[in-house]
TORKE-970277 format. One record per atom (N, C-alpha, C, CB): x, y, z. Coordinates in steps of 0.05 Angstrom, whole numbers, padded with zeros to 5 digits, always signed. Glycine has a CB too. Example, Ala and Ser with C-alpha at 12.3 -4.5 7.8 and 13.67 -1.06 7.14 Angstrom:
# residues 2
+00264-00114+00156/+00246-00090+00156/+00264-00066+00156/+00226-00089+00181/+00257-00045+00142/+00273-00021+00143/+00258+00001+00157/+00282-00012+00114/
# end
This chain:
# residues 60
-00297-00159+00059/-00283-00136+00069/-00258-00144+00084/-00302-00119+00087/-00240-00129+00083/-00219-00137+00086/-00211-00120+00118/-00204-00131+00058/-00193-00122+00135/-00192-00108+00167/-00169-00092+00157/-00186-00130+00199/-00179-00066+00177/-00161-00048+00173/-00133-00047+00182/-00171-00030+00181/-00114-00041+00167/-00098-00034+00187/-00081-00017+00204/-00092-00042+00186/-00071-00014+00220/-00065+00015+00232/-00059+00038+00210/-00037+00013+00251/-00033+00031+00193/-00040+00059+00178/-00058+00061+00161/-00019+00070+00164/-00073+00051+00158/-00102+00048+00147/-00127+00073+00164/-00111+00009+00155/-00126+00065+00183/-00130+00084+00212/-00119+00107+00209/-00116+00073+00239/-00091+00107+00205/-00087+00137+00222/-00083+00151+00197/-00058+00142+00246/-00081+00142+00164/-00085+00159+00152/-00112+00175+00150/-00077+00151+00135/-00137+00154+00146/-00160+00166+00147/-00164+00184+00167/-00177+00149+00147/-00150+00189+00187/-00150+00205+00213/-00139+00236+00204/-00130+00190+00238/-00114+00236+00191/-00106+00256+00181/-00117+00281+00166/-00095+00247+00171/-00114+00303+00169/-00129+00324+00162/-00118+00340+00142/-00134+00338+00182/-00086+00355+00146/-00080+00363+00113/-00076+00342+00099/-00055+00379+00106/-00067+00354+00066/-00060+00339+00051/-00024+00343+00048/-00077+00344+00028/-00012+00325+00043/+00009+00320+00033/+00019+00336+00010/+00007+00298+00028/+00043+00341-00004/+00053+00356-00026/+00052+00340-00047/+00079+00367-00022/+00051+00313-00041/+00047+00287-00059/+00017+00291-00080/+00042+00257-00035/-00007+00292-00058/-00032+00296-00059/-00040+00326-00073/-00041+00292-00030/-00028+00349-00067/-00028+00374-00077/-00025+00371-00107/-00008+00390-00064/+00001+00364-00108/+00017+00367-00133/+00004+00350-00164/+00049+00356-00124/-00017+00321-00145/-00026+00307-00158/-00054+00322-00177/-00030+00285-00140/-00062+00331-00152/-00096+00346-00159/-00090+00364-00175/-00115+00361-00134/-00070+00378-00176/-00052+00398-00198/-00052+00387-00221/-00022+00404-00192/-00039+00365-00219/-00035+00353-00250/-00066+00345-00261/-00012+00322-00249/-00084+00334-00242/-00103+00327-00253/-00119+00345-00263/-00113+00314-00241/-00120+00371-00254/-00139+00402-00267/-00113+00408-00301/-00135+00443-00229/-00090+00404-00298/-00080+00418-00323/-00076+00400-00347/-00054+00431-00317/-00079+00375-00343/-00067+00351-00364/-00095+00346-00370/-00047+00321-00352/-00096+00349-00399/-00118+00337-00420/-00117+00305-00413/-00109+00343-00458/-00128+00293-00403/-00125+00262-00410/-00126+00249-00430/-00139+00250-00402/-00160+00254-00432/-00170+00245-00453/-00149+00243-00477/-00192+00262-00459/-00144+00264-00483/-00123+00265-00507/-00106+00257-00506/-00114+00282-00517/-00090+00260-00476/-00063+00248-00473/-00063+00206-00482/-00054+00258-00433/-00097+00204-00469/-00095+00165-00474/-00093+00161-00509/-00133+00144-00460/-00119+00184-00516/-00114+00173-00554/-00082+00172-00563/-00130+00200-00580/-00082+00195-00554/-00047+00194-00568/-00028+00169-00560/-00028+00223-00555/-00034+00157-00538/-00014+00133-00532/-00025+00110-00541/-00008+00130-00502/-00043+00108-00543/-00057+00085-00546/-00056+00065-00581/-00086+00096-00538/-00042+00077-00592/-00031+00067-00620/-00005+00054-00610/-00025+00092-00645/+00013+00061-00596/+00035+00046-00592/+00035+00034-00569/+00054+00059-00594/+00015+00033-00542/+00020+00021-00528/+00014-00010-00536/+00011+00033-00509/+00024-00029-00514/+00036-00057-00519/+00005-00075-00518/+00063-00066-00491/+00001-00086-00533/-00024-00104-00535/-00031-00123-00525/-00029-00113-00552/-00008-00141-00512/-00009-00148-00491/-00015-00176-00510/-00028-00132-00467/-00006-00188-00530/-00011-00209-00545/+00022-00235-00538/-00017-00195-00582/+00034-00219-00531/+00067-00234-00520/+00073-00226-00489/+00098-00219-00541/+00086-00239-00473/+00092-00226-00454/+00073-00221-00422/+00096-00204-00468/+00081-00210-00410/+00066-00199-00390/+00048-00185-00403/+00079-00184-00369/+00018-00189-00383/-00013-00175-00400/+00002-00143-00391/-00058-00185-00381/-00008-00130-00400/-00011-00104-00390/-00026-00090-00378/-00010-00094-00401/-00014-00069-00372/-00046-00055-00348/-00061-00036-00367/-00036-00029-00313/-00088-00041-00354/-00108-00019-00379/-00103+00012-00372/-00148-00023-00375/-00105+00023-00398/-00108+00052-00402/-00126+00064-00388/-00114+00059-00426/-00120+00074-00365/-00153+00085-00347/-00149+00115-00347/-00159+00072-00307/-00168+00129-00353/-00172+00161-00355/-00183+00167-00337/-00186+00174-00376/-00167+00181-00327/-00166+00201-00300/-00190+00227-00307/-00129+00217-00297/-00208+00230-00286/-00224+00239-00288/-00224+00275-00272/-00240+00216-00281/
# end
């Protein structure tokens, strides 16, 4: 485990949410994922040259 640190603290302290946080949970109720990953997932980069890539993770 790793030690906290202050804004570590005072976010967990915090009580609304942010417009950041709003706007996110928004996108996450109206965007199909699921579908949105099949559809990318033919052209995204394979990660066989180059920097690996980051995995396709579906937002739940």
């Amino acid at each position: 485990m790793r030690q906290p640190s202050f804004s570590d603290i005072e976010y967990g302290l915090r009580k609304r949410t942010t417009k950041r946080e709003e706007f996110l949970k928004a996108m996450d109720e109206c965007i199909p994922w699921v579908e949105w990953v099949s559809l990318i997932e033919p052209y995204y980069p394979s990660g066989q040259r180059g920097r690996p890539p980051k995995t396709l993770a579906i937002r739940h």
